[in-house]
VMD Tcl script that draws the C-alpha trace (Angstrom):
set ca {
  {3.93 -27.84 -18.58}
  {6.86 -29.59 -17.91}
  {8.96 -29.77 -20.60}
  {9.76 -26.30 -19.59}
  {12.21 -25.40 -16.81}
  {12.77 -21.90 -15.76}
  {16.54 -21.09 -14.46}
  {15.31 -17.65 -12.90}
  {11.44 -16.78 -12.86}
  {10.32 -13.56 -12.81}
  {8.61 -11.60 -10.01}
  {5.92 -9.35 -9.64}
  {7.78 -6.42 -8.77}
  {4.50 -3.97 -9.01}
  {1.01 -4.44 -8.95}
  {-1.65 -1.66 -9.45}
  {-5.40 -1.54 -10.70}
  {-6.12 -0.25 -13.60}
  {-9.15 2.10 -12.63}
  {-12.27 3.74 -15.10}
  {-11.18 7.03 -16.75}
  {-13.07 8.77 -19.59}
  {-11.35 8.94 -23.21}
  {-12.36 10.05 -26.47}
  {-15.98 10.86 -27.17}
  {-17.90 9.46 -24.14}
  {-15.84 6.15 -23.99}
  {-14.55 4.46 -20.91}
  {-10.90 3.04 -20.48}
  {-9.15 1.69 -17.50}
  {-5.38 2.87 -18.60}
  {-2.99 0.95 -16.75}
  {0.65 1.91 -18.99}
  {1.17 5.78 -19.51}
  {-1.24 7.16 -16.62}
  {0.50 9.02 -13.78}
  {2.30 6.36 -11.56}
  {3.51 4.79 -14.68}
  {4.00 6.98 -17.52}
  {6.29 4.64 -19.56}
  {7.53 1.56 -19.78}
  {10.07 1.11 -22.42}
  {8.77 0.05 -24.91}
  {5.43 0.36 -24.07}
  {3.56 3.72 -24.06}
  {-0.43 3.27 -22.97}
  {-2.81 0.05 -22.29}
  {-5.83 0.55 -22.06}
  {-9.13 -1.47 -21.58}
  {-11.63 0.53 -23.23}
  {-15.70 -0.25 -23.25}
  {-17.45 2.52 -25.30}
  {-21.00 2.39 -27.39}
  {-22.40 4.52 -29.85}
  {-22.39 7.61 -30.75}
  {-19.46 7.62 -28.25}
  {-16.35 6.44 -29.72}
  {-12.86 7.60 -31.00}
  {-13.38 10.38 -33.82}
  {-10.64 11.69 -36.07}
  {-7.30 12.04 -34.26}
  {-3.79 12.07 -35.74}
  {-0.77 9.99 -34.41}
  {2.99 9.78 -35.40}
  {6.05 7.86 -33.82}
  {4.93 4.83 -32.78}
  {2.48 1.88 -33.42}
  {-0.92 0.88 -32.03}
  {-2.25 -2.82 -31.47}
  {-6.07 -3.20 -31.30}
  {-7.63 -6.64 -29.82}
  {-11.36 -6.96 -29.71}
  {-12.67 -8.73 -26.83}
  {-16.47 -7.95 -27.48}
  {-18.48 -6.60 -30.10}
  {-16.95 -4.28 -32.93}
  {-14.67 -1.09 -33.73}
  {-14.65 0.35 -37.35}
  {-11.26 1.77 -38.58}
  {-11.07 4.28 -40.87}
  {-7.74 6.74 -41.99}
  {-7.33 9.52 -44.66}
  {-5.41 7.03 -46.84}
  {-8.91 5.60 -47.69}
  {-8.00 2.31 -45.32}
  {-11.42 1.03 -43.63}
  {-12.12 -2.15 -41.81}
  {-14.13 -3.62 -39.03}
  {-12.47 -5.85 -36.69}
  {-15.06 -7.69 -33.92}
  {-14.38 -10.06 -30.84}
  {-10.94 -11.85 -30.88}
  {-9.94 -9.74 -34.15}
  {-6.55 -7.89 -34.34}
  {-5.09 -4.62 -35.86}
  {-1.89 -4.06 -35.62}
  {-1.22 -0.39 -37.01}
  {2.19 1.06 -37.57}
  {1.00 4.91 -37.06}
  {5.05 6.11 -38.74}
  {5.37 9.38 -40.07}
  {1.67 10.33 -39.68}
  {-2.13 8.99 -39.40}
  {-5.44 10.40 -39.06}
  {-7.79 8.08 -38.29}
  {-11.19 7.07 -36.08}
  {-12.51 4.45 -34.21}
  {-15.92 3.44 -34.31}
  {-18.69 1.51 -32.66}
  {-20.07 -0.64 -35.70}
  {-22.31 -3.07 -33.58}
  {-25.09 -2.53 -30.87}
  {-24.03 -2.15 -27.08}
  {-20.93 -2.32 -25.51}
  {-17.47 -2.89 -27.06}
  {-14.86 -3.56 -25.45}
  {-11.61 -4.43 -26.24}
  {-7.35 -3.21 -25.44}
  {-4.79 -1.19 -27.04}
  {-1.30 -1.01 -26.72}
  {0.78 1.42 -28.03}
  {4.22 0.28 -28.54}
  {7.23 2.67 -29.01}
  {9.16 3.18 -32.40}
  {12.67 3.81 -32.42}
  {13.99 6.73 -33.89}
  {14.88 5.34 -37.05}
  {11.57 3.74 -37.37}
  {9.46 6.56 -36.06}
  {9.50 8.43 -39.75}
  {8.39 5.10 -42.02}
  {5.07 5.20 -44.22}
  {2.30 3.91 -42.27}
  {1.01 -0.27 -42.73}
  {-1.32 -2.35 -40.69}
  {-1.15 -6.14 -40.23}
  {-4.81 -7.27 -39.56}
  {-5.95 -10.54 -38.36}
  {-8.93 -12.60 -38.23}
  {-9.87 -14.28 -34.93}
  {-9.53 -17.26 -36.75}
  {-6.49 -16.90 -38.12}
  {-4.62 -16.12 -34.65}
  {-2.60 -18.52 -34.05}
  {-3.81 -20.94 -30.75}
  {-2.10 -23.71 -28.83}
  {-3.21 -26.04 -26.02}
  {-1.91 -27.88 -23.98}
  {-2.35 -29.38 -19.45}
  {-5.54 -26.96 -19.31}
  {-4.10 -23.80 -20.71}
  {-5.19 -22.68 -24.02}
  {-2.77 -19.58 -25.61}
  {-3.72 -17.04 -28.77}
  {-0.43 -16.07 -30.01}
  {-1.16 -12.48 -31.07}
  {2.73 -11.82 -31.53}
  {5.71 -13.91 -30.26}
  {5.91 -17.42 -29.87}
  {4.26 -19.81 -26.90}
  {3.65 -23.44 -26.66}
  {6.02 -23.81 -29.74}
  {3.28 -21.79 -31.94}
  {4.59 -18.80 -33.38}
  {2.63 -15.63 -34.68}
  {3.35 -14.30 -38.22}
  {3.00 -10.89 -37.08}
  {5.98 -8.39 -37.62}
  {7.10 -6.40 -35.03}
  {9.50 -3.57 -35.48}
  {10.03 -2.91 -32.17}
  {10.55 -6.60 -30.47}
  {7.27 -7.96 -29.04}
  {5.53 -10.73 -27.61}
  {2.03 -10.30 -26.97}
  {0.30 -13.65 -25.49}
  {-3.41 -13.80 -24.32}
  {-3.46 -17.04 -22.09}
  {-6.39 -18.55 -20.31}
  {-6.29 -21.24 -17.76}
  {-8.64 -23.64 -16.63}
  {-8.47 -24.40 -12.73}
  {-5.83 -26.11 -11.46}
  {-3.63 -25.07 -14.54}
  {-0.39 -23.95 -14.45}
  {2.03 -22.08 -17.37}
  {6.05 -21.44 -17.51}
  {6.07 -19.48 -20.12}
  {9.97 -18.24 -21.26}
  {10.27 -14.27 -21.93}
  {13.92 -12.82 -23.35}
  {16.06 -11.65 -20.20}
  {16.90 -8.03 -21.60}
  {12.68 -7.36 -22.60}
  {10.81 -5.61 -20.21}
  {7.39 -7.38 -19.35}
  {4.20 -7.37 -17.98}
  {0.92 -9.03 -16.91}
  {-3.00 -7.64 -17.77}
  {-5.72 -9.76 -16.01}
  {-8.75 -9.93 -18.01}
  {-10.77 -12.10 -15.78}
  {-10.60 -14.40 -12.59}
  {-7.83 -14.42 -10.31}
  {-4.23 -16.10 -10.54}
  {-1.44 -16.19 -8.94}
  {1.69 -14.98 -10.98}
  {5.73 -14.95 -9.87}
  {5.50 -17.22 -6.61}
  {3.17 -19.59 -5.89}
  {2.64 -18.35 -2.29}
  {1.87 -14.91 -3.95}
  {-1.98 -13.90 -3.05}
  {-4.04 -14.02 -5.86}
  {-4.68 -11.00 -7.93}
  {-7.93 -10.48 -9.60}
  {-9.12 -9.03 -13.19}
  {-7.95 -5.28 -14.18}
  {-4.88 -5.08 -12.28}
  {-1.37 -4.61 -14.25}
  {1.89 -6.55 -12.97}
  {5.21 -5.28 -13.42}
  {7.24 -7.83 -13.79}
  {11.01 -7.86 -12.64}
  {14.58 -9.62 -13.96}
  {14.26 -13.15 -15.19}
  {14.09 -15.90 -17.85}
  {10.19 -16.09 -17.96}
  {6.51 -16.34 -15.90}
  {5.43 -18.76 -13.57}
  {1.62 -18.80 -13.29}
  {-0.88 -20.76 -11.46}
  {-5.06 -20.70 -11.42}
  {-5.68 -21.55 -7.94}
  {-9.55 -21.33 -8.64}
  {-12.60 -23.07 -9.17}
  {-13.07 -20.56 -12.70}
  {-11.27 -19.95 -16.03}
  {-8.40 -17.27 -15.31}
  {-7.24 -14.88 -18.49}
  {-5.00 -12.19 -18.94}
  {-2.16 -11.35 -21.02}
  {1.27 -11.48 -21.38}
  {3.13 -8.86 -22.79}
  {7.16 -8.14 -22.88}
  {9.27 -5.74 -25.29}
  {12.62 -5.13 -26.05}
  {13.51 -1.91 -24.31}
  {14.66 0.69 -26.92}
  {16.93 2.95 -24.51}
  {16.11 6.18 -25.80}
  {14.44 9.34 -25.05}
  {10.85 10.06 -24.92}
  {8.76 12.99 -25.52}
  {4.91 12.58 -25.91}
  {2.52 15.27 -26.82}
  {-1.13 13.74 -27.00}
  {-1.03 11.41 -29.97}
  {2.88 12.56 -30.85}
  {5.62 10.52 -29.69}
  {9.21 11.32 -30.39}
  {12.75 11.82 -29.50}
  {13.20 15.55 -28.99}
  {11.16 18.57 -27.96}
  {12.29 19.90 -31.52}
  {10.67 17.03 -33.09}
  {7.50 17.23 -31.64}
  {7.15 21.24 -32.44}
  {7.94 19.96 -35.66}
  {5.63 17.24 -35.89}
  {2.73 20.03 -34.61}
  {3.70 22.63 -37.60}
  {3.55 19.46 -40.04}
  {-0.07 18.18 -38.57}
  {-1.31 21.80 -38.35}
  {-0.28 22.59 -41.82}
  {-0.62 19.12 -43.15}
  {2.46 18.54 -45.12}
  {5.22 16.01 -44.21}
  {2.95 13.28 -43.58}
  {-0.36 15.32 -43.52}
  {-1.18 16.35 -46.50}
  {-4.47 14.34 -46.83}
  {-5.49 15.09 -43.60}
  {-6.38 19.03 -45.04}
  {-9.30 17.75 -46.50}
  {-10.64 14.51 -45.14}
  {-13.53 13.20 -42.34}
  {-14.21 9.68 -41.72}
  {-17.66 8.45 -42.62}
  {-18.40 7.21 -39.05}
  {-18.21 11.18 -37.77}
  {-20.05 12.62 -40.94}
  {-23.29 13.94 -39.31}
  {-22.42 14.14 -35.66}
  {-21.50 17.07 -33.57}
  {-18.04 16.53 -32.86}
}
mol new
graphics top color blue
foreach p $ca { graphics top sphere $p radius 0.5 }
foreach p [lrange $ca 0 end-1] q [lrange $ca 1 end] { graphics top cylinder $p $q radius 0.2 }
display resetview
């Protein structure tokens, strides 16, 4: 990888694990963004690793304010939302949904045993946080991939190894899922003003300085001022994780549950609007997804 040269790499400025919680309906997710010691960082709200099999799952549940990126690493999730939007997206699949002014929706089990897969929700900005809801899905084949000195990349948003992702992202985003064979190494540029950070999926690497000691699957890296990542696989097995960075948006943020806005005023009014289903809502008065039809939830 060197064709790239990084002025001022980026350190690992905090490291935590990312440890089993339950969530939903019987699932299991190790939340690493929006749990206690790290409740936000702009402009990322949760990240979670989630494993969950049926009947357990993620019934109907509203959002608003900001947008939610789902990335199957295992088995299969079925989406479903009061607009009368369904899909199933399995291993290495992508859904990118833009939550807006209002969603109800549930996510599903559709396959035997354990799924597993992440989501990220990323903040909208206030100007953005009252559009109509969309989704950008994506095949596994269809990600974009590039390879190159023993690293292989899926560009689920961004650019990397001069492949570039035709995913939209309101809120500035690269999203890179990199694996490394041993011995590999990445530079990997990220935009000085975006906040970023580093999910390990599996093995161990070393990330920021190369005399760093290696840190090993579910564990989240903060990652400080800089022009990009250094990385190095100083193992005898495949490392993976991902590589995430966001434009910070700068404003204020108060979460209730599912609700994310600016002011406490919004989110009472986003409650009266959910809880008498207008302003967004309105099909939520009368609508169950198919998936939850016959179970006691």
């Amino acid at each position: 990888m060197s064709d790239i040269v990084l002025n001022e790499p980026r350190s690992v400025v905090r490291k935590f694990q990312a440890r089993p919680q339950h969530e939903g309906v019987g699932a299991i997710v190790r939340r690493s963004i929006g749990r206690y010691e790290l409740k936000y960082f702009d402009p990322f709200l949760f990240l979670d690793e989630f494993s969950v099999s049926a009947p357990s799952g993620f019934p109907d549940h509203p959002h608003r304010g900001f947008e939610t990126v789902t990335y199957m690493l295992q088995g299969a999730v079925t989406h479903e939302d009061f607009e009368g939007h369904k899909g199933t997206i399995g291993a290495g699949d992508l859904q990118w949904m833009t939550a807006g002014r209002g969603i109800v929706h549930s996510e599903m089990p559709a396959a035997q045993g354990i799924q597993k897969g992440l989501q990220l929700w990323i903040n909208l900005s206030s100007k953005n946080k009252m559009i109509e809801p969309r989704y950008q899905e994506m095949m596994s084949k269809d990600i974009a991939e590039a390879a190159k000195d023993g690293v292989k990349v899926r560009v689920i948003a961004g650019e990397a190894l001069g492949t570039k992702s035709p995913i939209y992202t309101r809120t500035p985003t690269m999203y890179l899922d990199f694996t490394l064979k041993p011995g590999a190494q990445i530079q990997q540029p990220i935009p000085t003003l975006w906040n970023s950070f580093v999910y390990v999926l599996e093995g161990d690497g070393v990330f920021g300085n190369s005399r760093s000691t290696p840190v090993t699957a579910h564990h989240l890296l903060l990652l400080g001022t800089g022009d990009g990542l250094e990385a190095w696989n100083k193992s005898s097995k495949p490392l993976r994780f991902i590589l995430v960075g966001g434009e910070p948006l700068g404003e204020p943020v108060v979460q209730l549950g599912p609700f994310v806005m600016n002011t406490q005023e919004e989110i009472d009014q986003t409650i009266e609007d959910f809880e008498n289903c207008i302003n967004g809502f309105e099909k939520a008065k009368h609508w169950r997804s198919e998936a939850t039809i016959g179970l006691d939830y």
